[in-house]
N, CA, C and O atoms as a Tripos MOL2 file, in Angstrom:
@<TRIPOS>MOLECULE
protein
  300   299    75     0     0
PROTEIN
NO_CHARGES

@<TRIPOS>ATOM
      1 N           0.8460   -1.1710    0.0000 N.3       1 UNK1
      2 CA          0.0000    0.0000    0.0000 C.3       1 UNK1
      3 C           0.8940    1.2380    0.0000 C.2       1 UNK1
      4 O           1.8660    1.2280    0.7550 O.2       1 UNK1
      5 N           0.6510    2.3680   -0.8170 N.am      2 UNK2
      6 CA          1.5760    3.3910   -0.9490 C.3       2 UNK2
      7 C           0.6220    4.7340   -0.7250 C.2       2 UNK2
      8 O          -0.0970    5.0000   -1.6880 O.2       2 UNK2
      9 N           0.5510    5.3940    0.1410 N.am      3 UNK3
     10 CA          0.0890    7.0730    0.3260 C.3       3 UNK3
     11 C           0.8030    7.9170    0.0150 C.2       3 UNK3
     12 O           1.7720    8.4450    0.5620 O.2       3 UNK3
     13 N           0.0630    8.1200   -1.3520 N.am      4 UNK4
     14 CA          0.8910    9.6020   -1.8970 C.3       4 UNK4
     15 C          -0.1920   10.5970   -1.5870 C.2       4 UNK4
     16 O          -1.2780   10.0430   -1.4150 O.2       4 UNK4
     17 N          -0.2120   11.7780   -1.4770 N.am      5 UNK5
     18 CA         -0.8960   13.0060   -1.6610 C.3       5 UNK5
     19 C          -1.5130   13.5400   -0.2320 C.2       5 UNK5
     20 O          -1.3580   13.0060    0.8660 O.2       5 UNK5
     21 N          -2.1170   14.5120   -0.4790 N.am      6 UNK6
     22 CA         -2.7410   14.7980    0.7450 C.3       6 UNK6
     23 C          -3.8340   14.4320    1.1220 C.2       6 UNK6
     24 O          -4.1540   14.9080    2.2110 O.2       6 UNK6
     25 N          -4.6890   13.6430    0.5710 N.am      7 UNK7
     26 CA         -5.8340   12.8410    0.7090 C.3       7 UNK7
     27 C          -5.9670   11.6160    0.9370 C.2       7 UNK7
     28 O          -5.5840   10.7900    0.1090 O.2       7 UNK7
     29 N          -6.7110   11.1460    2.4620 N.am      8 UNK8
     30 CA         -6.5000   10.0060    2.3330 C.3       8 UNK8
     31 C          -7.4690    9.0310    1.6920 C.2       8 UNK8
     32 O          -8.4820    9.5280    1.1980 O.2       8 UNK8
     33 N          -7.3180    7.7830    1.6290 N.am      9 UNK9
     34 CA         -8.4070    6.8200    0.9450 C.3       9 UNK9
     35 C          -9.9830    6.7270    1.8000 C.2       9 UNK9
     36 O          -9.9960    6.6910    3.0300 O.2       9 UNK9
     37 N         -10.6780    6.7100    1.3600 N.am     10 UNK10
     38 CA        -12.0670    6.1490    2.6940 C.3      10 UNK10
     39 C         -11.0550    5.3520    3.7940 C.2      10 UNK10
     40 O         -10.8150    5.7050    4.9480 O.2      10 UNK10
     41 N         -10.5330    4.1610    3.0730 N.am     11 UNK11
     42 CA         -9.7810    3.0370    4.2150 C.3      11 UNK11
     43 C          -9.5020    3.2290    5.2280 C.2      11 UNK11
     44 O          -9.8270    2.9500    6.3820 O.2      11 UNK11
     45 N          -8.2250    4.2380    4.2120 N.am     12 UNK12
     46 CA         -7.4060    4.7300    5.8470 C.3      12 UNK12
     47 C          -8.1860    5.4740    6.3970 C.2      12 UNK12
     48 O          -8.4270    5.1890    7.5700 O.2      12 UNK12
     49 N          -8.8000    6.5490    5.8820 N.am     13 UNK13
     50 CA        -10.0090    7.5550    7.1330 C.3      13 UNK13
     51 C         -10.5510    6.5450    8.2410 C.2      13 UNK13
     52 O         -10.4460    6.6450    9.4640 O.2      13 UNK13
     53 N         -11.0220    5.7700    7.6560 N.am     14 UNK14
     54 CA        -11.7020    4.9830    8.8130 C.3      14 UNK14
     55 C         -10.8880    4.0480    9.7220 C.2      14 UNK14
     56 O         -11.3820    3.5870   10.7520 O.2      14 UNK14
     57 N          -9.4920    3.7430    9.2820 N.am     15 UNK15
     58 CA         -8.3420    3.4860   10.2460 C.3      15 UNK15
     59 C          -7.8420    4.4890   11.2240 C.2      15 UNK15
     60 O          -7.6660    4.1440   12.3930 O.2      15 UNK15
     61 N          -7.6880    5.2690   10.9720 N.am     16 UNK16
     62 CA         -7.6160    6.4650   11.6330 C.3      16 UNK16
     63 C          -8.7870    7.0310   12.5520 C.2      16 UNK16
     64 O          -8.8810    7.7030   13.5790 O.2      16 UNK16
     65 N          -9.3560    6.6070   11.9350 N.am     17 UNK17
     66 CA        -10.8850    7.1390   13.3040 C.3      17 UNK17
     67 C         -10.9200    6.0040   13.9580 C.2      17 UNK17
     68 O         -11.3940    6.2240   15.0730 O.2      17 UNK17
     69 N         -10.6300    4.7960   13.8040 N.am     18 UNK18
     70 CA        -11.1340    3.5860   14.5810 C.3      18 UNK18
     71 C          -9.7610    3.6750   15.3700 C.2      18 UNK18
     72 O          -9.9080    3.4660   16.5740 O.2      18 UNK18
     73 N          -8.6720    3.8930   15.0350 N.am     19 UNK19
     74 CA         -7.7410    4.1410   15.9270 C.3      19 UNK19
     75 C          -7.9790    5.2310   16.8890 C.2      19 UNK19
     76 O          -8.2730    4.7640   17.9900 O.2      19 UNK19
     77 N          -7.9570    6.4420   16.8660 N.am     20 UNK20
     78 CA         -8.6410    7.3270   17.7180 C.3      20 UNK20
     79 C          -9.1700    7.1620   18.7560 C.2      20 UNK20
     80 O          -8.7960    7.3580   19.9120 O.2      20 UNK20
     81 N         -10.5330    6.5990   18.1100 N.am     21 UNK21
     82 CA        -11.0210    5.8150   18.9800 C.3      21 UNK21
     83 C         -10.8490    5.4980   20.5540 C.2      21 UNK21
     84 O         -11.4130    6.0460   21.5010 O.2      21 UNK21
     85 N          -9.7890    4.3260   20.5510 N.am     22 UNK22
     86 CA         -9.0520    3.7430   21.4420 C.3      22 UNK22
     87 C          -7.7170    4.2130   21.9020 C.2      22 UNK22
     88 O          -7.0790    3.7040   22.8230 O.2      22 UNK22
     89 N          -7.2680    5.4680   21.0100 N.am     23 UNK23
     90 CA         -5.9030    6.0770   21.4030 C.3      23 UNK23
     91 C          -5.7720    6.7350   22.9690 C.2      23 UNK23
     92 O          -4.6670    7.0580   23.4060 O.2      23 UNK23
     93 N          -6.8880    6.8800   23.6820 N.am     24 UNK24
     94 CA         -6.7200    7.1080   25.4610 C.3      24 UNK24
     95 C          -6.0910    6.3260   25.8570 C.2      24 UNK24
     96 O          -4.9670    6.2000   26.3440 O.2      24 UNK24
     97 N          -7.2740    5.5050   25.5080 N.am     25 UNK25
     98 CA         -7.0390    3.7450   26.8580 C.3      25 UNK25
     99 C          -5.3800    3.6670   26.2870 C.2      25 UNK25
    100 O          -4.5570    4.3240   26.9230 O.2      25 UNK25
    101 N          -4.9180    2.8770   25.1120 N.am     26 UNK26
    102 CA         -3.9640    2.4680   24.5840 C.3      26 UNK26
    103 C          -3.1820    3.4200   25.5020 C.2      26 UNK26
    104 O          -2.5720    2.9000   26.4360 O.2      26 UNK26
    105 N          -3.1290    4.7080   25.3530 N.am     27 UNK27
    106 CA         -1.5070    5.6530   26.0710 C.3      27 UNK27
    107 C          -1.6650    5.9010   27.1510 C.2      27 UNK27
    108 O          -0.7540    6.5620   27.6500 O.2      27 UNK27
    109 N          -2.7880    5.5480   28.0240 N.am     28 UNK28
    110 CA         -2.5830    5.2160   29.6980 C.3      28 UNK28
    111 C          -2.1330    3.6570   29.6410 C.2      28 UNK28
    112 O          -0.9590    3.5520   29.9970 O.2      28 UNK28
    113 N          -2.5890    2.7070   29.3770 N.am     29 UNK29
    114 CA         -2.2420    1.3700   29.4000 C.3      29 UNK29
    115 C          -0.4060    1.5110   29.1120 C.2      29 UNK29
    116 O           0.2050    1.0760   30.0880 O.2      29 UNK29
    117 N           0.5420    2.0370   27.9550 N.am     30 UNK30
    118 CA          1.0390    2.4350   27.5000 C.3      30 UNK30
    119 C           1.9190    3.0950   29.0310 C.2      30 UNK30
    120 O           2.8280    2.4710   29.5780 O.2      30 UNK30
    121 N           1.6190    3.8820   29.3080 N.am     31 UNK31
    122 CA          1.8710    5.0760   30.4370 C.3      31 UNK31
    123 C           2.3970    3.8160   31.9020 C.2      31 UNK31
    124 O           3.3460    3.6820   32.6750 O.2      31 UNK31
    125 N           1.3660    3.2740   31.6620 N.am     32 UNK32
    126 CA          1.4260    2.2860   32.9450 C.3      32 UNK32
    127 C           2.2300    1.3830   32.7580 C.2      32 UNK32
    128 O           3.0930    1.3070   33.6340 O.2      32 UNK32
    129 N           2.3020    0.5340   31.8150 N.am     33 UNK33
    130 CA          3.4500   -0.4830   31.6540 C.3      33 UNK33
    131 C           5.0860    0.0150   31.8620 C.2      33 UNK33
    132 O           5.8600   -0.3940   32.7270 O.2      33 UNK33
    133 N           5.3780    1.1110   30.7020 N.am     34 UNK34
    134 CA          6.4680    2.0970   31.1750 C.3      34 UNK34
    135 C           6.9260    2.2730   32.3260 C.2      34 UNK34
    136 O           8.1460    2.2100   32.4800 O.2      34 UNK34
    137 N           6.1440    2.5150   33.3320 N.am     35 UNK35
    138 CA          6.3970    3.1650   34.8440 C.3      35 UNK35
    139 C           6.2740    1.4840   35.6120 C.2      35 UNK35
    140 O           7.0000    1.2380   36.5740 O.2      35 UNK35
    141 N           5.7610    0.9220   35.3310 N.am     36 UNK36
    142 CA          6.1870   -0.9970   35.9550 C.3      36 UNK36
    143 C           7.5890   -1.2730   35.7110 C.2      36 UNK36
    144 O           8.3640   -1.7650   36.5310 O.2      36 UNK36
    145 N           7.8890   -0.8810   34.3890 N.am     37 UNK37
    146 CA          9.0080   -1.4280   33.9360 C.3      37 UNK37
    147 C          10.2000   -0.5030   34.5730 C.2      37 UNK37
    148 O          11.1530   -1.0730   35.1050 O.2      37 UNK37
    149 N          10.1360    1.1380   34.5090 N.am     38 UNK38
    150 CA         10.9240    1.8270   34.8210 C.3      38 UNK38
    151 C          11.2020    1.4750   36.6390 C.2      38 UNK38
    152 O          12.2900    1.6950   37.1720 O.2      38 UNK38
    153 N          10.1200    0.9670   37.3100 N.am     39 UNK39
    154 CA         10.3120    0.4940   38.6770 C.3      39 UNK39
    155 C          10.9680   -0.8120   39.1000 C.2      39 UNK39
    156 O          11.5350   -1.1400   40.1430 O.2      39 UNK39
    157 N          10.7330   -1.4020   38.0530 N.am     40 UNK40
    158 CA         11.3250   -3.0430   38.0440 C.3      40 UNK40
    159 C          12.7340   -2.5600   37.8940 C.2      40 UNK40
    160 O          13.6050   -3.1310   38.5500 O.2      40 UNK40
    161 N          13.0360   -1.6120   37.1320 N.am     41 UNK41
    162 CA         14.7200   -1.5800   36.6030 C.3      41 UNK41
    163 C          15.5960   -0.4000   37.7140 C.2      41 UNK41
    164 O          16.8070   -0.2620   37.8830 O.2      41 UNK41
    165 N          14.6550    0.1890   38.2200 N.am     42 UNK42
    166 CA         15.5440    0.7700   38.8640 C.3      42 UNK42
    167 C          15.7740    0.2360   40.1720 C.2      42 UNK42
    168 O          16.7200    0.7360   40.7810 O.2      42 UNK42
    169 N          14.9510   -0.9040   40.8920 N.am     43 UNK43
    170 CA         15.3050   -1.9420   41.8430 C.3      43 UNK43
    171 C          16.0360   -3.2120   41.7090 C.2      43 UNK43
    172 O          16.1390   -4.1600   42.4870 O.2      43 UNK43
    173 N          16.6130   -2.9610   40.3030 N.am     44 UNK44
    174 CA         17.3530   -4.3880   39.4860 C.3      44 UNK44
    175 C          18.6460   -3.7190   39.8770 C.2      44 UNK44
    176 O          18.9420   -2.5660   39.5630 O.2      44 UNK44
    177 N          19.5030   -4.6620   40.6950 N.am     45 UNK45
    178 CA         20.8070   -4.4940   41.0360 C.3      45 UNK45
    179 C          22.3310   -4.4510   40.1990 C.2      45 UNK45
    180 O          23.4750   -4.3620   40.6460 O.2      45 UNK45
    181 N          21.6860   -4.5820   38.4350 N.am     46 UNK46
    182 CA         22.3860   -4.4340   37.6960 C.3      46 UNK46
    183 C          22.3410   -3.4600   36.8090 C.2      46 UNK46
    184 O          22.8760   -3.4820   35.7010 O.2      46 UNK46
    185 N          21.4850   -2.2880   37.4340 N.am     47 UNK47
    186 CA         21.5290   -1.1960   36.8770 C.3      47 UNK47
    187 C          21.7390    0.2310   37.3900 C.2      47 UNK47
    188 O          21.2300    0.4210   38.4950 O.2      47 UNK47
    189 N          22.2300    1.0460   36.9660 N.am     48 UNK48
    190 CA         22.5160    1.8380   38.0100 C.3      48 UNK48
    191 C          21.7110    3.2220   37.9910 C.2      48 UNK48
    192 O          21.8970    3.9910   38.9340 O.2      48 UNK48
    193 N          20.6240    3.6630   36.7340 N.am     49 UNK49
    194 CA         20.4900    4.5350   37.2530 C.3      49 UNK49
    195 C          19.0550    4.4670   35.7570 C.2      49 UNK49
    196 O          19.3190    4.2250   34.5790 O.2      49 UNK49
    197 N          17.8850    4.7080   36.2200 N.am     50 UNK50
    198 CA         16.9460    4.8280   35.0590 C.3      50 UNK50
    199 C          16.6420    6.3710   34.9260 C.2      50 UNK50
    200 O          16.5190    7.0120   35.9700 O.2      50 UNK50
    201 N          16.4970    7.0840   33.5690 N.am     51 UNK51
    202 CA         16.2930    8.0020   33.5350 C.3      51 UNK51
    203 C          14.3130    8.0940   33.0900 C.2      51 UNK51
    204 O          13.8560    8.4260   31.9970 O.2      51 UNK51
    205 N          14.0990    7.9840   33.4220 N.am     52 UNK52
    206 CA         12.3910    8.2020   33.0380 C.3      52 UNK52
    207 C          11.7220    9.2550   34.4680 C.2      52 UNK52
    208 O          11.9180    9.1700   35.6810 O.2      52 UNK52
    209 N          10.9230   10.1690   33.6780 N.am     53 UNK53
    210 CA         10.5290   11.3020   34.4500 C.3      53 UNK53
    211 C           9.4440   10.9230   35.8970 C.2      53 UNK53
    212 O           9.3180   11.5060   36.9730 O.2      53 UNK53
    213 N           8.8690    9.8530   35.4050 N.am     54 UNK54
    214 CA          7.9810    9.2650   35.8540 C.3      54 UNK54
    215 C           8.1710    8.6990   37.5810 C.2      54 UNK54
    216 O           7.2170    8.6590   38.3570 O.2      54 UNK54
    217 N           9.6030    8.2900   37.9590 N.am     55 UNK55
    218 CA          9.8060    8.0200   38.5670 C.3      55 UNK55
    219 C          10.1230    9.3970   39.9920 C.2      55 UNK55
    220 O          10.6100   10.5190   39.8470 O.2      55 UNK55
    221 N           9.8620    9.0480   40.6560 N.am     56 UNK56
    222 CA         10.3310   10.2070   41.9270 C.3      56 UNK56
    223 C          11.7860   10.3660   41.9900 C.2      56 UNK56
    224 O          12.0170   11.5500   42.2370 O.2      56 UNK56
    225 N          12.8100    9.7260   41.8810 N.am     57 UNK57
    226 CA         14.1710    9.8150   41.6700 C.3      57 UNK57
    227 C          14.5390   10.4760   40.6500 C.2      57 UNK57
    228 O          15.7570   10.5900   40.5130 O.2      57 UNK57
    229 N          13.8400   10.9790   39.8390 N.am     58 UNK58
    230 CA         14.2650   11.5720   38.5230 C.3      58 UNK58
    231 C          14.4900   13.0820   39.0920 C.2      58 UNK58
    232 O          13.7110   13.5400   39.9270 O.2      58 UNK58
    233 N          15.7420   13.9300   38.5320 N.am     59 UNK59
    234 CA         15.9010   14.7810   38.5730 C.3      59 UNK59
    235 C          14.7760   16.4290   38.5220 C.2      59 UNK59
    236 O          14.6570   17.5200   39.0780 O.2      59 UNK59
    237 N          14.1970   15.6180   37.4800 N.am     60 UNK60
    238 CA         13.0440   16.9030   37.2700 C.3      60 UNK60
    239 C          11.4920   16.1310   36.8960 C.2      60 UNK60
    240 O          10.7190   16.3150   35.9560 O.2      60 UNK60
    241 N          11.4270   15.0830   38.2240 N.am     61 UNK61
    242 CA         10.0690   14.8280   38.7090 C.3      61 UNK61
    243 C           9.0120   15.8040   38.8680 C.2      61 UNK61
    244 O           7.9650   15.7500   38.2220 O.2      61 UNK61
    245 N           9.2500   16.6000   39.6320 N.am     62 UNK62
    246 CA          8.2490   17.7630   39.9470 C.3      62 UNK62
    247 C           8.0880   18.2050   38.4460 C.2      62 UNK62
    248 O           7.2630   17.4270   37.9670 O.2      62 UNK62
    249 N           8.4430   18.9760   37.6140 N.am     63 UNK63
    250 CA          8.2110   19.3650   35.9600 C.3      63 UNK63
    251 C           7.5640   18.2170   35.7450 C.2      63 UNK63
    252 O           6.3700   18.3880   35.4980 O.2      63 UNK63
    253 N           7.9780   16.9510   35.7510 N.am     64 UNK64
    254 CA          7.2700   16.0080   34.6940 C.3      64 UNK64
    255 C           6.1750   15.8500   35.4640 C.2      64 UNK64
    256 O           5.4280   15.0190   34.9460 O.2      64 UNK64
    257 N           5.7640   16.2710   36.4450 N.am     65 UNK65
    258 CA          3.7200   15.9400   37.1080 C.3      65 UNK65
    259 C           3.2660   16.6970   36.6300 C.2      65 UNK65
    260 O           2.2170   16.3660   36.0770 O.2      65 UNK65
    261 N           3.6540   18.0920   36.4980 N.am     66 UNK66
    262 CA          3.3270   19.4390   36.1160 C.3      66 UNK66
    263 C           2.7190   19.3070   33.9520 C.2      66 UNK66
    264 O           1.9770   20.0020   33.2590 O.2      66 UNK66
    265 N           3.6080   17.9820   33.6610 N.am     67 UNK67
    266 CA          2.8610   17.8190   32.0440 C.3      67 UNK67
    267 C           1.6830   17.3470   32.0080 C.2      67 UNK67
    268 O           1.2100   16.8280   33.0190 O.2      67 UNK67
    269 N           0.9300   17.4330   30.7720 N.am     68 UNK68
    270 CA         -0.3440   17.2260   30.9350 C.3      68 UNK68
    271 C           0.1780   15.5310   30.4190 C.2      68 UNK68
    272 O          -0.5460   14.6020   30.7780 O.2      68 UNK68
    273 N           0.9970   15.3300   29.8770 N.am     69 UNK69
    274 CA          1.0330   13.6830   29.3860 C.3      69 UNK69
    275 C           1.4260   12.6130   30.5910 C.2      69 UNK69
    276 O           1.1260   11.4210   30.6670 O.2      69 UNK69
    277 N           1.9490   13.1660   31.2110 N.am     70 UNK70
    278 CA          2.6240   12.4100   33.0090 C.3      70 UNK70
    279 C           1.2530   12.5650   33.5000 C.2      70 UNK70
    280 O           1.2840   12.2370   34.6860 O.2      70 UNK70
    281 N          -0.2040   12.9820   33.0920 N.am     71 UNK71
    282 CA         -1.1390   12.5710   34.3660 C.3      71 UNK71
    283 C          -1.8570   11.2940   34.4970 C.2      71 UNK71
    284 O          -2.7430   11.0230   35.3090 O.2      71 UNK71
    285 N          -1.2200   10.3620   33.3500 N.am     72 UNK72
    286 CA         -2.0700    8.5610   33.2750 C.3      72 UNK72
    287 C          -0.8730    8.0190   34.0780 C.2      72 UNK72
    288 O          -0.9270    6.8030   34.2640 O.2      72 UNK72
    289 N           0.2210    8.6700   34.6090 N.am     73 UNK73
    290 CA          1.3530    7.9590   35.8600 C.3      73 UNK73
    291 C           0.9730    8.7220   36.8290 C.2      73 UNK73
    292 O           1.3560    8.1340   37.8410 O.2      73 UNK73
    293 N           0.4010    9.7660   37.1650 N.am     74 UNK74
    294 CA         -0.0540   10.1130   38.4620 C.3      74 UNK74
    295 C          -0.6240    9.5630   39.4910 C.2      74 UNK74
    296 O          -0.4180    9.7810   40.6850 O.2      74 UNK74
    297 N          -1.9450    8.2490   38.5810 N.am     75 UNK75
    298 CA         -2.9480    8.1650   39.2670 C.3      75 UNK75
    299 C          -3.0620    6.9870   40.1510 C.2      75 UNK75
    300 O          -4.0530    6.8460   40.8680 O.2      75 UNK75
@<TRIPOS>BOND
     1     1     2 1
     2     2     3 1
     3     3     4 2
     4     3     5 am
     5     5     6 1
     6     6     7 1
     7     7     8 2
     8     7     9 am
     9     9    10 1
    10    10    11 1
    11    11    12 2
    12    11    13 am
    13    13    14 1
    14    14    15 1
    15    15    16 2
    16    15    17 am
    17    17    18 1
    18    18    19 1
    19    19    20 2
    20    19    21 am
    21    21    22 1
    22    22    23 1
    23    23    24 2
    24    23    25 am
    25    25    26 1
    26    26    27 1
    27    27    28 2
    28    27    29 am
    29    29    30 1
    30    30    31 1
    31    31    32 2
    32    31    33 am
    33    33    34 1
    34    34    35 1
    35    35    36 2
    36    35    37 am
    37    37    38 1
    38    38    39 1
    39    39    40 2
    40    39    41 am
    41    41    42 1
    42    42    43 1
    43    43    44 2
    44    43    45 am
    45    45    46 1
    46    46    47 1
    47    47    48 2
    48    47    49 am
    49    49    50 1
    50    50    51 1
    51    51    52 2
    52    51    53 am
    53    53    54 1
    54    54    55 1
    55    55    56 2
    56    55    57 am
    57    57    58 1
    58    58    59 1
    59    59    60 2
    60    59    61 am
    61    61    62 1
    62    62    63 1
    63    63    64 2
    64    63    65 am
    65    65    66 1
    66    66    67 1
    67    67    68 2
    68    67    69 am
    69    69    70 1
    70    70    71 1
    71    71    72 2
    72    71    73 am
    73    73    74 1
    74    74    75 1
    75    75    76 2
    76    75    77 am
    77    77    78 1
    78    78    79 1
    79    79    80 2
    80    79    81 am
    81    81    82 1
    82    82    83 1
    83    83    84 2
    84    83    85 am
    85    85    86 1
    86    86    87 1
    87    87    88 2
    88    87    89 am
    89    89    90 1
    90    90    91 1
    91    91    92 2
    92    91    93 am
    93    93    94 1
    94    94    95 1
    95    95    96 2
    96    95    97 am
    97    97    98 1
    98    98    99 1
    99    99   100 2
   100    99   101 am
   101   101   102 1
   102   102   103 1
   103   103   104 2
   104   103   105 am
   105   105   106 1
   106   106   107 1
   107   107   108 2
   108   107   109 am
   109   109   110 1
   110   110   111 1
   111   111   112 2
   112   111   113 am
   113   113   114 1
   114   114   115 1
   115   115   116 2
   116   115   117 am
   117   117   118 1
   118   118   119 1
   119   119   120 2
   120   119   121 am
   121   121   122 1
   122   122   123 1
   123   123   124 2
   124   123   125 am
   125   125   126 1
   126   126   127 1
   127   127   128 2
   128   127   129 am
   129   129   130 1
   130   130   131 1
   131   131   132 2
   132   131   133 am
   133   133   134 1
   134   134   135 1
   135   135   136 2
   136   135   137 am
   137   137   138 1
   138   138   139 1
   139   139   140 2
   140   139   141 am
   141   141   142 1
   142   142   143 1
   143   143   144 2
   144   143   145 am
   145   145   146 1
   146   146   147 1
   147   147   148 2
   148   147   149 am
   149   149   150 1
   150   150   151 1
   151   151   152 2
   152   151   153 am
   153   153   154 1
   154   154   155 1
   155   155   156 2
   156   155   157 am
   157   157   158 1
   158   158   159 1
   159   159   160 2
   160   159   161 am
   161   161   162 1
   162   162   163 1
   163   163   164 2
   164   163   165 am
   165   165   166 1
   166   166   167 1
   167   167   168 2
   168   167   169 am
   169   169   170 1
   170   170   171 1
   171   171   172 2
   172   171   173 am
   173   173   174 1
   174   174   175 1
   175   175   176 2
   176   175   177 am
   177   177   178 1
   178   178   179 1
   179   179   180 2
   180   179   181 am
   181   181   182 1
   182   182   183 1
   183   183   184 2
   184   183   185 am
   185   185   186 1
   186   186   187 1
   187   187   188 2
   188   187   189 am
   189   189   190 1
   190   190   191 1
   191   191   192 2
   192   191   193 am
   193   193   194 1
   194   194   195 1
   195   195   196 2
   196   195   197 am
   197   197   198 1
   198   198   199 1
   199   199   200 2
   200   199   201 am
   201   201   202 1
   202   202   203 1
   203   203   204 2
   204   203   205 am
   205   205   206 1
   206   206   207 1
   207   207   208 2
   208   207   209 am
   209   209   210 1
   210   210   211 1
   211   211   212 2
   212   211   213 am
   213   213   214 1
   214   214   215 1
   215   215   216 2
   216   215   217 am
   217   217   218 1
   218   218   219 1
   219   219   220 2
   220   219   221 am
   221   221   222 1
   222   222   223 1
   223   223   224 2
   224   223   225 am
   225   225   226 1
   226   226   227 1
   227   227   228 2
   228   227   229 am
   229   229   230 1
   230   230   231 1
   231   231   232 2
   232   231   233 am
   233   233   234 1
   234   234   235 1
   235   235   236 2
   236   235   237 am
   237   237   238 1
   238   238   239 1
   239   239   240 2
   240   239   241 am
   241   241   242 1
   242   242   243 1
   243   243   244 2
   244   243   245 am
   245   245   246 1
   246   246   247 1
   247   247   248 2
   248   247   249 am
   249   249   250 1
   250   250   251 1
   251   251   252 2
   252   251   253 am
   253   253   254 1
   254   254   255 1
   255   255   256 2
   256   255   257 am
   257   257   258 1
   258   258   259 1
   259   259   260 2
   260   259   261 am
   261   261   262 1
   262   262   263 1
   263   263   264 2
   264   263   265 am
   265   265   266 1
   266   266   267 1
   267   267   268 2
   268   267   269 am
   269   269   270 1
   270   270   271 1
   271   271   272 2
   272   271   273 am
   273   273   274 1
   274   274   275 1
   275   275   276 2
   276   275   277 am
   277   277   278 1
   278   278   279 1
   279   279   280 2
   280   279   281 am
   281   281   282 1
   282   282   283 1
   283   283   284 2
   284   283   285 am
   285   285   286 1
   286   286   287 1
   287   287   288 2
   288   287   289 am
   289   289   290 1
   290   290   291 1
   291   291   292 2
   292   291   293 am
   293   293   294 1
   294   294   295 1
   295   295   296 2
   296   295   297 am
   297   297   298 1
   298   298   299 1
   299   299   300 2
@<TRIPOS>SUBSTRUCTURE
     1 UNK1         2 RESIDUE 1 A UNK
     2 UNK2         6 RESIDUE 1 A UNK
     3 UNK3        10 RESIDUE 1 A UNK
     4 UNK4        14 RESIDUE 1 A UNK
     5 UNK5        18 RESIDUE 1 A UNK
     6 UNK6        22 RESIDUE 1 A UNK
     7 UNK7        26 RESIDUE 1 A UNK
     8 UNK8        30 RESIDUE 1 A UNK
     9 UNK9        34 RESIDUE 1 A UNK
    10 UNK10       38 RESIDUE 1 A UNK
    11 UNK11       42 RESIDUE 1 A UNK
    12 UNK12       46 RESIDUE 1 A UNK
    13 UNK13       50 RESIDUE 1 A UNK
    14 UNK14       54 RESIDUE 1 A UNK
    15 UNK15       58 RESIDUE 1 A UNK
    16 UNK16       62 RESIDUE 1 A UNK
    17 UNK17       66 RESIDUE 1 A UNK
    18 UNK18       70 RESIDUE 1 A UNK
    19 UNK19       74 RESIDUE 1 A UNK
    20 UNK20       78 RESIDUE 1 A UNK
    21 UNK21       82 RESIDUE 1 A UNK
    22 UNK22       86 RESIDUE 1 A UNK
    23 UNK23       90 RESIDUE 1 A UNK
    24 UNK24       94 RESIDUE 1 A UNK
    25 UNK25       98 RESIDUE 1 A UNK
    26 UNK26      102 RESIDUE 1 A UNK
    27 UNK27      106 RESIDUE 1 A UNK
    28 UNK28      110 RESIDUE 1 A UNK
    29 UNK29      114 RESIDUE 1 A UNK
    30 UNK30      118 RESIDUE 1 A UNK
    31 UNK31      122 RESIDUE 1 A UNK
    32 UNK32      126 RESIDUE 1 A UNK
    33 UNK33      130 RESIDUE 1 A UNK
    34 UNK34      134 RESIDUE 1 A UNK
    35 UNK35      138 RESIDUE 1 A UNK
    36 UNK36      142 RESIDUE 1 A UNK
    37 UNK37      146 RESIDUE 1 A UNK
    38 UNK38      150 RESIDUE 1 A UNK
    39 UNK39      154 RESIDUE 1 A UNK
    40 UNK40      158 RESIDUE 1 A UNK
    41 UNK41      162 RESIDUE 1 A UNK
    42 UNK42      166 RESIDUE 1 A UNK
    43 UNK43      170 RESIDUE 1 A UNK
    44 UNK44      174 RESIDUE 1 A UNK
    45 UNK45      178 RESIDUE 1 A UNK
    46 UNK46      182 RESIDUE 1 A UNK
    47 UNK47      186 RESIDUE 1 A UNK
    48 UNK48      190 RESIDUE 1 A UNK
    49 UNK49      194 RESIDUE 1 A UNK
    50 UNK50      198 RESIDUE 1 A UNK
    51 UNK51      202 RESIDUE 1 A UNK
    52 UNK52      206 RESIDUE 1 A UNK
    53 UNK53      210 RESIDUE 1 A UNK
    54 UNK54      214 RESIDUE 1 A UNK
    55 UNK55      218 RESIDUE 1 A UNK
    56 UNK56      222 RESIDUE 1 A UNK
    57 UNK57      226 RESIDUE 1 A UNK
    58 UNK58      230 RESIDUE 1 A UNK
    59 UNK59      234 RESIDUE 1 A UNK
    60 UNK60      238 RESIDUE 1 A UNK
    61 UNK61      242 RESIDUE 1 A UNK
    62 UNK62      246 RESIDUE 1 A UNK
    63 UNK63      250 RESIDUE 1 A UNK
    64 UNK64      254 RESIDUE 1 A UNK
    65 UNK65      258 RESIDUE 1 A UNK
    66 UNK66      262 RESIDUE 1 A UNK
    67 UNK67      266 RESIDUE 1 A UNK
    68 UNK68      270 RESIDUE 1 A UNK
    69 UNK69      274 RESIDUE 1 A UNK
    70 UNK70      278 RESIDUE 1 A UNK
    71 UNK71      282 RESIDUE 1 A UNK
    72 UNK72      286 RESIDUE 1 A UNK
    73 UNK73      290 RESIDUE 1 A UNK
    74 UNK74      294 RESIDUE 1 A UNK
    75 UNK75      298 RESIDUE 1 A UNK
């Protein structure tokens, strides 16, 4: 399948809306796995230091609560 131009097909329109759709849930679900994983690794004794905002150890925690995209790790 090749998209040239600025128009899309019916198809994709309706890929795109059916994605939409579900694009919340997906980037909190998304949001949440991230911050499991970023907690798993920074209690893993073979690592020394995770940089993800998400975490309270992060340098500029306070800024990253303050984004509107850090509020599906707030909660």
């Amino acid at each position: 399948m090749v998209n040239v131009g600025g128009v899309l097909s019916p198809f994709n329109a309706w890929l795109v809306a059916r994605g939409m759709a579900t694009l919340p849930i997906r980037m909190k679900q998304i949001n949440n796995n991230a911050m499991e994983v970023a907690k798993f690794l920074e209690n893993h004794p073979k690592v020394r230091f995770v940089y993800y905002p998400g975490l309270e150890s992060h340098p500029q925690h306070e800024l990253a609560k303050k984004n509107k995209c850090m509020e599906a790790i707030q909660e």
